[in-house]
N, C-alpha and C positions, 0 to 999 in steps of 0.2 A: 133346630128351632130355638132351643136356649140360646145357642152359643149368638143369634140373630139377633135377640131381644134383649141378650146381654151388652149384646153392641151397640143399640138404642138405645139401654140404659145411661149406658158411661157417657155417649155423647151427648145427650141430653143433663145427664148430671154434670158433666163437662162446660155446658154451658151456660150453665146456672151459677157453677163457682167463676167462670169466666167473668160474668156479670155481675158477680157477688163483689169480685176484687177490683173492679175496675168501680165501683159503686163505691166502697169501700175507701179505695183511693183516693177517689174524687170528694168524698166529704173530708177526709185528711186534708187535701188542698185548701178547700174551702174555709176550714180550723184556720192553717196554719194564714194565710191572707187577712182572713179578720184578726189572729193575734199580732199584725205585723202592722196592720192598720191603727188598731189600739194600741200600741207600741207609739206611734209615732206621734197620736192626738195625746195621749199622754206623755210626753217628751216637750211638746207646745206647751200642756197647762204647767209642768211645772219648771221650765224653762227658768222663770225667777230664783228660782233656788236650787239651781245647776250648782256644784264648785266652779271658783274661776279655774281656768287655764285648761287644761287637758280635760276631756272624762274620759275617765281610764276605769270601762266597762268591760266586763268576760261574761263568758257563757255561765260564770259564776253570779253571776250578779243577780239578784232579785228584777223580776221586768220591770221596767218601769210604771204599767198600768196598775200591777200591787203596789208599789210604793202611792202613786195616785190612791187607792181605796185605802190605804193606813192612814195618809193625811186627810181621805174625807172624812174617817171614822174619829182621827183626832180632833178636829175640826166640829163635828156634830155630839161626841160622848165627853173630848174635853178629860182626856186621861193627864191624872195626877203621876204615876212612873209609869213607863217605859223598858223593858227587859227585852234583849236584843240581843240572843243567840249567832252570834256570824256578822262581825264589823264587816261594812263596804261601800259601796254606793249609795246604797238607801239610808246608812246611816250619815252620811254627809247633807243628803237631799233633806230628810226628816229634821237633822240638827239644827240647817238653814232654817226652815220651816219656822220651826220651833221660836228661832231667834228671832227673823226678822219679824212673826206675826206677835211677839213679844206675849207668849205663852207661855203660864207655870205648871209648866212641866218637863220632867225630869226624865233624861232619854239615858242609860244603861247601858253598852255594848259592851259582851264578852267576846273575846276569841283566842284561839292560842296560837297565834301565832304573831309576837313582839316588834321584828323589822316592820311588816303589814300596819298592826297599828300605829305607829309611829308615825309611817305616812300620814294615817289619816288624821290623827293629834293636831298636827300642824295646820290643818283646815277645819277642824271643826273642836274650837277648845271649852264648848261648851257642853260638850259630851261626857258621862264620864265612863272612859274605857278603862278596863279589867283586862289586863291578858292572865287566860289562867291555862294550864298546859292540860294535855287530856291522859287520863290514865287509865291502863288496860285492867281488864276484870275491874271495872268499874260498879259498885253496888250498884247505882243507879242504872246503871247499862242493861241492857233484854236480858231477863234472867241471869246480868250480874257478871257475863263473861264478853263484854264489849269494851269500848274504849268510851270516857264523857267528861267532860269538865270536874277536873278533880277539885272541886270548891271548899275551901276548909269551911269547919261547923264557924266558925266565930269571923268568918268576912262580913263586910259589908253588904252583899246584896242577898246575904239570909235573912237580914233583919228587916228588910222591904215587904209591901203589897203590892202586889201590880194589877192596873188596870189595862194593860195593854202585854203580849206576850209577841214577838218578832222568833220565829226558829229555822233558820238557815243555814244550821252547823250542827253539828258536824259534819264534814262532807261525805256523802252516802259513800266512799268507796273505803271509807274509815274501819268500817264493822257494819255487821248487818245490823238493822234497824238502827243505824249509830244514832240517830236524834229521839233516840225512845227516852230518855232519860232528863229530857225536862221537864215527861210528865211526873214523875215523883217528885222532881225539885221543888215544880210550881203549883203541885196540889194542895199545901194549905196556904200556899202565900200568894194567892189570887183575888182580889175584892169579890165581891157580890155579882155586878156585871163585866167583868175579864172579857176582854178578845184576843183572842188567839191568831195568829197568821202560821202557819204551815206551810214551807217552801217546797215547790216540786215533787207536787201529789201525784203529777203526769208516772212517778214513779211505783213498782211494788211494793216496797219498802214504806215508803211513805205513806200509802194507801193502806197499810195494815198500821203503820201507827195511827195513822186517823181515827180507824176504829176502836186502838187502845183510849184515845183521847178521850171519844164518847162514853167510853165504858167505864175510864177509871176515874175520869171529873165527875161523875153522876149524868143524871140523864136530863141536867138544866143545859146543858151545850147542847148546838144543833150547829148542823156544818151546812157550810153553801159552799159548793164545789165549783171551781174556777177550769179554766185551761191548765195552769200551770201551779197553783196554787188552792189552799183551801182555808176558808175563813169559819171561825167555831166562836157563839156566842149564845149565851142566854139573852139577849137584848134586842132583836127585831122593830125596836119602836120606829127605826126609821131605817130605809133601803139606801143605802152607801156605796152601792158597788158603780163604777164608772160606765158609762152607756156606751 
Protein backbone atom coordinates (compact mmCIF):
# COMPACT_ATOMS: atom_id res chain seq x y z
CA UNK A 1 0.00 0.00 0.00
CA UNK A 2 2.97 2.53 0.68
CA UNK A 3 4.93 1.49 -1.97
CA UNK A 4 1.23 2.40 -4.29
CA UNK A 5 0.94 5.80 -2.80
CA UNK A 6 4.42 6.50 -2.98
CA UNK A 7 4.14 6.05 -6.69
CA UNK A 8 1.24 8.48 -6.83
CA UNK A 9 3.15 10.74 -5.03
CA UNK A 10 6.22 11.07 -7.33
CA UNK A 11 4.00 11.10 -10.27
CA UNK A 12 1.99 13.63 -9.37
CA UNK A 13 5.00 15.56 -7.85
CA UNK A 14 6.50 14.84 -11.07
CA UNK A 15 4.08 16.67 -12.66
CA UNK A 16 4.04 19.62 -10.86
CA UNK A 17 7.75 20.21 -11.40
CA UNK A 18 7.16 19.31 -15.11
CA UNK A 19 4.79 22.29 -15.22
CA UNK A 20 6.80 24.13 -12.88
CA UNK A 21 9.85 24.07 -15.67
CA UNK A 22 8.13 24.34 -18.59
CA UNK A 23 6.21 27.59 -16.82
CA UNK A 24 9.38 28.76 -15.76
CA UNK A 25 10.87 28.59 -19.22
CA UNK A 26 8.36 30.12 -20.84
CA UNK A 27 8.41 33.38 -18.84
CA UNK A 28 12.45 33.23 -19.56
CA UNK A 29 11.29 33.42 -23.10
CA UNK A 30 9.01 36.04 -22.73
CA UNK A 31 12.14 38.11 -20.59
CA UNK A 32 14.35 37.50 -23.08
CA UNK A 33 11.78 38.82 -26.46
CA UNK A 34 10.69 41.86 -24.54
CA UNK A 35 14.55 42.59 -23.76
CA UNK A 36 15.34 42.14 -27.59
CA UNK A 37 12.37 44.18 -28.47
CA UNK A 38 13.66 47.14 -26.30
CA UNK A 39 17.04 46.61 -27.52
CA UNK A 40 15.98 47.44 -30.90
CA UNK A 41 13.39 50.64 -30.07
CA UNK A 42 16.39 51.78 -28.24
CA UNK A 43 18.90 51.30 -31.03
CA UNK A 44 16.09 53.67 -33.23
CA UNK A 45 15.99 56.40 -30.51
CA UNK A 46 19.44 56.94 -30.33
CA UNK A 47 20.40 56.06 -33.73
CA UNK A 48 21.61 60.07 -33.93
CA UNK A 49 24.37 59.47 -31.87
CA UNK A 50 25.64 56.03 -33.14
CA UNK A 51 29.74 56.45 -33.83
CA UNK A 52 30.27 56.67 -37.53
CA UNK A 53 31.43 53.66 -39.41
CA UNK A 54 31.35 50.21 -37.61
CA UNK A 55 29.58 49.69 -34.14
CA UNK A 56 31.69 47.47 -32.68
CA UNK A 57 29.27 45.99 -30.04
CA UNK A 58 30.05 42.51 -27.60
CA UNK A 59 28.37 40.83 -25.16
CA UNK A 60 30.40 43.36 -23.28
CA UNK A 61 28.83 46.06 -23.94
CA UNK A 62 26.16 47.95 -21.86
CA UNK A 63 22.47 47.31 -23.69
CA UNK A 64 21.55 49.74 -25.47
CA UNK A 65 18.06 50.35 -23.51
CA UNK A 66 20.52 51.40 -20.33
CA UNK A 67 22.58 53.72 -22.22
CA UNK A 68 18.79 55.05 -23.35
CA UNK A 69 17.80 55.46 -19.40
CA UNK A 70 21.41 57.20 -18.59
CA UNK A 71 20.66 59.75 -21.37
CA UNK A 72 17.10 60.32 -20.17
CA UNK A 73 18.21 60.60 -16.65
CA UNK A 74 21.01 63.19 -18.06
CA UNK A 75 18.46 64.75 -20.01
CA UNK A 76 15.93 65.34 -17.06
CA UNK A 77 18.73 65.68 -13.70
CA UNK A 78 21.27 67.59 -16.07
CA UNK A 79 24.42 66.01 -14.32
CA UNK A 80 27.37 68.29 -13.88
CA UNK A 81 30.24 65.06 -14.04
CA UNK A 82 30.04 61.95 -15.02
CA UNK A 83 32.33 58.91 -13.59
CA UNK A 84 32.39 55.95 -15.95
CA UNK A 85 33.89 52.77 -14.57
CA UNK A 86 34.37 50.51 -17.99
CA UNK A 87 35.14 52.76 -21.33
CA UNK A 88 32.94 51.31 -24.48
CA UNK A 89 30.04 51.87 -26.32
CA UNK A 90 27.92 53.80 -24.19
CA UNK A 91 30.81 55.99 -23.66
CA UNK A 92 31.07 56.95 -27.30
CA UNK A 93 26.99 57.03 -27.47
CA UNK A 94 26.81 59.38 -24.13
CA UNK A 95 29.94 61.59 -25.45
CA UNK A 96 27.84 62.09 -28.78
CA UNK A 97 25.10 62.98 -26.78
CA UNK A 98 26.62 65.06 -24.63
CA UNK A 99 28.32 67.07 -27.75
CA UNK A 100 25.82 67.33 -30.04
CA UNK A 101 22.95 68.49 -27.43
CA UNK A 102 25.69 71.04 -26.52
CA UNK A 103 25.59 70.10 -22.72
CA UNK A 104 27.91 71.15 -19.69
CA UNK A 105 28.74 68.31 -18.70
CA UNK A 106 31.66 66.49 -18.15
CA UNK A 107 31.81 62.65 -19.02
CA UNK A 108 35.05 60.73 -17.10
CA UNK A 109 35.78 57.11 -18.31
CA UNK A 110 38.21 54.79 -16.52
CA UNK A 111 39.48 51.56 -17.83
CA UNK A 112 42.57 49.60 -17.85
CA UNK A 113 43.19 48.66 -20.49
CA UNK A 114 45.36 51.53 -23.03
CA UNK A 115 45.15 49.73 -26.80
CA UNK A 116 40.96 49.75 -26.09
CA UNK A 117 41.06 53.28 -25.06
CA UNK A 118 42.86 54.67 -27.74
CA UNK A 119 40.41 53.29 -30.11
CA UNK A 120 37.89 55.03 -28.48
CA UNK A 121 39.94 58.50 -28.06
CA UNK A 122 39.92 58.83 -31.57
CA UNK A 123 35.96 59.10 -31.68
CA UNK A 124 35.05 60.66 -28.84
CA UNK A 125 37.70 63.50 -28.00
CA UNK A 126 35.63 65.15 -25.74
CA UNK A 127 35.80 62.54 -23.24
CA UNK A 128 38.12 62.43 -20.74
CA UNK A 129 39.72 58.92 -20.57
CA UNK A 130 42.05 57.67 -17.70
CA UNK A 131 43.49 54.42 -18.20
CA UNK A 132 44.53 53.35 -14.91
CA UNK A 133 45.79 49.49 -14.53
CA UNK A 134 43.99 47.40 -11.67
CA UNK A 135 45.87 45.98 -8.67
CA UNK A 136 45.62 42.90 -6.71
CA UNK A 137 44.88 42.98 -2.92
CA UNK A 138 43.37 46.07 -3.67
CA UNK A 139 42.25 48.24 -0.32
CA UNK A 140 39.34 49.10 -1.96
CA UNK A 141 38.64 45.54 -3.18
CA UNK A 142 35.91 43.05 -0.98
CA UNK A 143 37.67 42.83 2.04
CA UNK A 144 40.77 44.11 0.52
CA UNK A 145 41.97 40.87 -1.21
CA UNK A 146 40.60 41.47 -5.03
CA UNK A 147 41.75 43.25 -7.91
CA UNK A 148 40.30 47.55 -8.47
CA UNK A 149 41.60 50.49 -10.05
CA UNK A 150 44.77 51.38 -8.46
CA UNK A 151 43.86 55.23 -8.51
CA UNK A 152 46.72 57.35 -6.84
CA UNK A 153 45.55 59.69 -3.82
CA UNK A 154 46.54 62.81 -5.78
CA UNK A 155 44.82 62.05 -9.60
CA UNK A 156 42.43 63.94 -11.00
CA UNK A 157 39.28 62.18 -10.62
CA UNK A 158 39.74 62.22 -6.42
CA UNK A 159 39.25 65.75 -6.57
CA UNK A 160 35.66 65.42 -8.34
CA UNK A 161 31.83 65.29 -7.27
CA UNK A 162 29.83 63.22 -9.18
CA UNK A 163 26.43 63.37 -10.04
CA UNK A 164 26.11 60.57 -12.19
CA UNK A 165 28.11 57.01 -11.35
CA UNK A 166 28.44 54.55 -14.75
CA UNK A 167 30.00 50.77 -13.12
CA UNK A 168 30.86 48.31 -15.83
CA UNK A 169 34.33 47.09 -14.77
CA UNK A 170 35.81 45.56 -13.75
CA UNK A 171 34.99 42.43 -15.50
CA UNK A 172 33.14 40.04 -13.17
CA UNK A 173 35.66 37.15 -14.04
CA UNK A 174 38.38 39.51 -12.56
CA UNK A 175 37.91 38.66 -8.66
CA UNK A 176 34.75 37.98 -6.90
CA UNK A 177 32.73 40.88 -6.36
CA UNK A 178 35.55 42.71 -8.47
CA UNK A 179 33.27 45.97 -9.03
CA UNK A 180 32.82 46.24 -5.12
CA UNK A 181 35.28 48.87 -4.89
CA UNK A 182 33.69 51.90 -6.31
CA UNK A 183 31.69 51.94 -3.47
CA UNK A 184 34.47 53.25 -1.18
CA UNK A 185 35.92 55.41 -3.95
CA UNK A 186 32.68 57.08 -4.49
CA UNK A 187 31.14 57.31 -1.01
CA UNK A 188 32.19 60.82 -0.14
CA UNK A 189 32.68 62.08 -3.56
CA UNK A 190 29.01 61.76 -4.59
CA UNK A 191 26.60 65.14 -4.78
CA UNK A 192 23.48 65.08 -2.80
CA UNK A 193 21.36 63.47 -5.62
CA UNK A 194 24.01 60.97 -7.31
CA UNK A 195 22.66 58.18 -9.71
CA UNK A 196 24.27 55.31 -9.80
CA UNK A 197 23.90 52.54 -12.85
CA UNK A 198 25.12 49.02 -11.88
CA UNK A 199 25.96 46.79 -14.90
CA UNK A 200 24.74 43.03 -14.99
CA UNK A 201 22.75 42.72 -11.81
CA UNK A 202 21.12 39.50 -13.96
CA UNK A 203 24.45 38.41 -12.08
CA UNK A 204 25.29 37.06 -8.13
CA UNK A 205 28.06 38.97 -7.73
CA UNK A 206 26.51 41.82 -8.71
CA UNK A 207 23.24 41.42 -6.82
CA UNK A 208 25.18 41.21 -3.48
CA UNK A 209 27.00 44.43 -4.38
CA UNK A 210 23.77 46.01 -4.89
CA UNK A 211 23.01 45.40 -1.40
CA UNK A 212 26.56 46.68 -0.38
CA UNK A 213 25.44 49.92 -2.29
CA UNK A 214 22.35 50.38 -0.20
CA UNK A 215 23.93 49.53 2.93
CA UNK A 216 27.10 51.45 2.62
CA UNK A 217 25.73 54.85 0.75
CA UNK A 218 23.05 55.21 3.73
CA UNK A 219 19.63 54.44 3.27
CA UNK A 220 18.98 57.87 0.85
CA UNK A 221 19.54 55.25 -2.15
CA UNK A 222 16.68 53.02 -3.44
CA UNK A 223 17.27 50.78 -6.35
CA UNK A 224 14.97 50.01 -9.37
CA UNK A 225 15.86 46.76 -10.61
CA UNK A 226 16.07 46.27 -14.52
CA UNK A 227 16.62 43.09 -16.60
CA UNK A 228 19.98 43.37 -16.89
CA UNK A 229 20.99 46.27 -14.94
CA UNK A 230 20.11 48.29 -11.70
CA UNK A 231 19.54 51.90 -11.18
CA UNK A 232 20.14 53.45 -7.34
CA UNK A 233 19.06 57.01 -6.44
CA UNK A 234 17.72 59.34 -3.80
CA UNK A 235 15.71 61.28 -6.46
CA UNK A 236 12.40 59.74 -7.76
CA UNK A 237 11.05 63.33 -8.77
CA UNK A 238 10.51 61.95 -12.08
CA UNK A 239 10.16 58.24 -13.77
CA UNK A 240 13.15 57.91 -16.34
CA UNK A 241 13.24 54.41 -17.28
CA UNK A 242 12.35 53.63 -21.11
CA UNK A 243 8.83 52.03 -21.78
Amino acid sequence: MRSFLAKIRDKLFGIDKIAFLIKNESEKQIQKADFKYRELKAIEILKPYLPDGFLFETSYSISFQTIQHIINDIVIYKPKIILEFGSGLSTLIIGNFIKKQKLETKLISLDDDNSWQNLLKSQSKEVDFYCIPLIENNPLSFQGKGIWFGIPSDHPVTKEKYDMVIVDAPKGSSSKFSRFGFIPFVKDRLSKDAIIYLDDTDRFDEKVISDFIISELGNRMTIQKYYRYSRFSSNQDYYTSPS
